[in-house]
FILOVO-499917 format. One line per field, with one value per residue (C-alpha): residue in one letter; x negated, y, z; residue number from 1. Coordinates in Angstrom, 3 decimals, decimal comma. Example, Ala and Ser with C-alpha at 12.3 -4.5 7.8 and 13.67 -1.06 7.14 Angstrom:
residues 2
code (A / S)
X (-12,300 / -13,670)
Y (-4,500 / -1,060)
Z (7,800 / 7,140)
pos (1 / 2)
//
This chain:
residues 89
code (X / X / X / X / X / X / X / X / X / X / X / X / X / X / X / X / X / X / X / X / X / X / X / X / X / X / X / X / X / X / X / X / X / X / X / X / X / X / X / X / X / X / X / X / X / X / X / X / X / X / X / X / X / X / X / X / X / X / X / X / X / X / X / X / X / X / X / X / X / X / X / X / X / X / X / X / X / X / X / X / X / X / X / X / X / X / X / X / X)
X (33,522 / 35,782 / 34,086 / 35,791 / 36,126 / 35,983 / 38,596 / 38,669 / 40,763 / 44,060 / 47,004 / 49,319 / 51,988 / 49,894 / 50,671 / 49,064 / 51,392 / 51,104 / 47,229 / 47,218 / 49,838 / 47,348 / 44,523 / 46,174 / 45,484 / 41,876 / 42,485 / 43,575 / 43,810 / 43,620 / 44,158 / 44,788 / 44,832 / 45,248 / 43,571 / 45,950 / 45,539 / 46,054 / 48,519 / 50,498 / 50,588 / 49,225 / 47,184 / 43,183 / 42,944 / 40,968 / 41,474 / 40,071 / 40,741 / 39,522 / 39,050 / 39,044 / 35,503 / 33,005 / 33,494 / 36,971 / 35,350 / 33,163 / 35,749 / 37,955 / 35,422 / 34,526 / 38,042 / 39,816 / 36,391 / 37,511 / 40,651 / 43,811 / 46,611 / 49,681 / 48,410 / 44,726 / 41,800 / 40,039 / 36,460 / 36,054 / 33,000 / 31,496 / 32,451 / 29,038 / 29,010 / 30,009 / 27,260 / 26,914 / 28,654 / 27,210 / 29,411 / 30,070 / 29,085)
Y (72,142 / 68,935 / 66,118 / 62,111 / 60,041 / 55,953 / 54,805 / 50,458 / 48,566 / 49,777 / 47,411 / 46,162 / 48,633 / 51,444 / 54,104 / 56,835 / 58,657 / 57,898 / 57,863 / 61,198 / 62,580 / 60,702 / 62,524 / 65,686 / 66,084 / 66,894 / 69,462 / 70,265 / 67,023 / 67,206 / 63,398 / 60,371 / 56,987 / 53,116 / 50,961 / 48,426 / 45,047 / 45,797 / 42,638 / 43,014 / 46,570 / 44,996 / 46,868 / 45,739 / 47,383 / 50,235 / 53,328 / 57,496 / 60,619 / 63,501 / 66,680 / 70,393 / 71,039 / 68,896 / 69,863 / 68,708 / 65,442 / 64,972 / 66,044 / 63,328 / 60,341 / 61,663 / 61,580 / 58,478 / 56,312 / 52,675 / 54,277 / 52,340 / 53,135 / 50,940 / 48,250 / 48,142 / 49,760 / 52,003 / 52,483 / 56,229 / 57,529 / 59,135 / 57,571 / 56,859 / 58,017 / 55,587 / 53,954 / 54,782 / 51,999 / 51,696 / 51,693 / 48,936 / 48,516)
Z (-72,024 / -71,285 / -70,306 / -71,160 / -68,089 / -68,413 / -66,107 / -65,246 / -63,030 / -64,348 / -63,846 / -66,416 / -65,608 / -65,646 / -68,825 / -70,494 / -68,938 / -65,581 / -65,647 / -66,773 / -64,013 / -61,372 / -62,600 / -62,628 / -58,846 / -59,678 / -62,062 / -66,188 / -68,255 / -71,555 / -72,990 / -71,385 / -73,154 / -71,407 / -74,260 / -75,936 / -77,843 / -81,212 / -81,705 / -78,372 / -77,173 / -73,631 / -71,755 / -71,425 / -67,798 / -69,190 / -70,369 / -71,195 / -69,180 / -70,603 / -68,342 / -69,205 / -67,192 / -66,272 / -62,506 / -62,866 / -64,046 / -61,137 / -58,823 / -59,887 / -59,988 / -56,413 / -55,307 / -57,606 / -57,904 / -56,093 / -54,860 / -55,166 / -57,924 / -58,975 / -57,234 / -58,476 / -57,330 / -59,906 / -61,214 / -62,306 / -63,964 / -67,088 / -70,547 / -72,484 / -75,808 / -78,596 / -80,326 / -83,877 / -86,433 / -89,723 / -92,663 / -94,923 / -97,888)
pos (1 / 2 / 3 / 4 / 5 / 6 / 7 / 8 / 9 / 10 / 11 / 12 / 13 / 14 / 15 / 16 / 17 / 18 / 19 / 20 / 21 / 22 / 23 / 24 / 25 / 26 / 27 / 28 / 29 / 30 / 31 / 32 / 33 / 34 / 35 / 36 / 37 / 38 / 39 / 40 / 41 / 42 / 43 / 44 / 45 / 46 / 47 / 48 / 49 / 50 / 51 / 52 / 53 / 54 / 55 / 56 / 57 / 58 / 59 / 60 / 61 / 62 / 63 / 64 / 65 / 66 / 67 / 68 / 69 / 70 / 71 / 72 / 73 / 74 / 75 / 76 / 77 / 78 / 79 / 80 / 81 / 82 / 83 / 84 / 85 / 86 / 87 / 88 / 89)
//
């Protein structure tokens, strides 16, 4: 089952792209997204990794967890669910 890592500390520069090709070392990823402002397209130094296993996800907060990448050091760990919105009415 795949298991959604929360990944901070991302630098400007960073891309989906390249965020997922980092994580790669650890093992299959199947998304990676680097959050955006909605009116910009700037990064908000945060973004999603999702993993195929959730071995692969503890592998890779074990080895990327306050490790440096394109010039920032990152915070790896497991992406909380989102809370539940309630619909307008």
């Amino acid at each position: 089952m795949a298991a959604k890592l929360y990944v901070g500390g991302l630098s400007q520069s960073t891309t989906s792209e390249s965020l997922g090709g980092h994580f790669k070392q650890c093992g299959t990823v199947v998304s990676a997204v680097v959050v955006t402002e909605r009116d910009t397209a700037q990064s908000r130094g945060f973004g999603f990794v999702e993993m195929s296993s959730e071995a692969e996800a503890q592998n890779a907060i074990t080895a990327l967890d306050k490790k440096p990448f394109e010039g920032s050091d990152l915070t790896v760990n497991m992406a909380r669910p989102r809370p539940e919105r309630s619909s307008r009415n």
